[in-house]
C-alpha positions as CSV (number, residue, x, y, z in Angstrom):
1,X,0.0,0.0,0.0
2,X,2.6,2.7,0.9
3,X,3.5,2.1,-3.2
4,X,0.0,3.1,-4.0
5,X,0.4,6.4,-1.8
6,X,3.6,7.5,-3.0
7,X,2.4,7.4,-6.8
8,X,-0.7,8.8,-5.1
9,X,1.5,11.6,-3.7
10,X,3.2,11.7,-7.2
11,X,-0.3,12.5,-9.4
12,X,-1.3,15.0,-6.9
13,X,1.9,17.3,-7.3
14,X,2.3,16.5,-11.2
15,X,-1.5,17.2,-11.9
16,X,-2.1,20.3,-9.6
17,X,1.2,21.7,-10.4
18,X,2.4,21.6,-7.1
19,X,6.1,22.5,-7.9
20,X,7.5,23.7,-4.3
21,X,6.1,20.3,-2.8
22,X,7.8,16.9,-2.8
23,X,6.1,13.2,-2.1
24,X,8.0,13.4,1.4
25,X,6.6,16.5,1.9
26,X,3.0,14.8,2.4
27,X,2.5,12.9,5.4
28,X,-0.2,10.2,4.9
29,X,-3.0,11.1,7.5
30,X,-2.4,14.9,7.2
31,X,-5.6,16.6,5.7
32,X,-5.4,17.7,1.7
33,X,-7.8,20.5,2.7
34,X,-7.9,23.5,5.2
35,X,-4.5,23.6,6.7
36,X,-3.1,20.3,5.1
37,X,-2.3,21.4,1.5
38,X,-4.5,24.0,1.3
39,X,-6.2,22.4,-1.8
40,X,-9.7,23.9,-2.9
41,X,-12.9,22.8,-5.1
42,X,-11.7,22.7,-8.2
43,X,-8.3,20.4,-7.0
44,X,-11.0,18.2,-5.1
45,X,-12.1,18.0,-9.0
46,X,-8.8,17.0,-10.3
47,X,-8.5,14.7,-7.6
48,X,-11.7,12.8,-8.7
49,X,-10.5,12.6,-12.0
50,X,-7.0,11.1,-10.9
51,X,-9.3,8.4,-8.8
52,X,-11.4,8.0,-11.8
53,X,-8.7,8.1,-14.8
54,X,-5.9,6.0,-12.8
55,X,-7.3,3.6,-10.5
56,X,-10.7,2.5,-12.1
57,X,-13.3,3.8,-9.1
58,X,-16.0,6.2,-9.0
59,X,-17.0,8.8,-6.3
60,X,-20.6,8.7,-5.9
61,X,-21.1,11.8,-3.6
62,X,-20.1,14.9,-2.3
63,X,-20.3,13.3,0.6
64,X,-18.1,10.1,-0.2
65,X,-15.9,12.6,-1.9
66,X,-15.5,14.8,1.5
67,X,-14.4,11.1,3.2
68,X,-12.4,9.7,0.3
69,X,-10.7,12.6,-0.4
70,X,-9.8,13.6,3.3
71,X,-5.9,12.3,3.1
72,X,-3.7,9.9,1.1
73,X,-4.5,7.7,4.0
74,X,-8.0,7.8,3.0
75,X,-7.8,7.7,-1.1
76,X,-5.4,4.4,-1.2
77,X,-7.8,2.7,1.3
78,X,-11.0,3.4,-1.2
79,X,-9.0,2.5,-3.9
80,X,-7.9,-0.8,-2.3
81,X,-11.7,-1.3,-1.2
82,X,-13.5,-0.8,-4.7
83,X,-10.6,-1.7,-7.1
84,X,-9.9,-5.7,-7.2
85,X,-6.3,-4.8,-8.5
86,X,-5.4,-3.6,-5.6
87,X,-6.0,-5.5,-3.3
């Protein structure tokens, strides 16, 4: 799993241009939103589409989104959860 989180980590940065931030720079449970990255609506967009695009699963909801989309912690275990591959 901590493979799944580092390309995780990886997308995020390549796909929101986040060019001052490294994968190390992310810790795992820390929140992607508020006071975590400081990501915002449309990267919770960009986010679904990286879930969507990469790893085969679909965010139903707002409010699954608001759960799935809390950490890194959070995405890899959704994707291990609704993704056979990866589990």
């Amino acid at each position: 799993m901590e493979d799944l989180k580092n390309k995780l980590k990886e997308q995020i940065i390549q796909e929101l241009n986040l060019e001052d931030i490294r994968p190390e720079d992310i810790e795992n449970s820390d929140p992607l939103f508020g006071n975590g990255l400081q990501l915002d609506s449309i990267d919770a967009l960009e986010l679904v589409v990286i879930l969507e695009n990469n790893y085969d699963v679909r965010i139903p909801d707002e409010t699954v989104g608001k759960e799935v989309l809390y950490s890194i912690d959070t995405m890899a275990a959704y994707i291990v959860k609704n993704n056979p591959a990866y589990k």
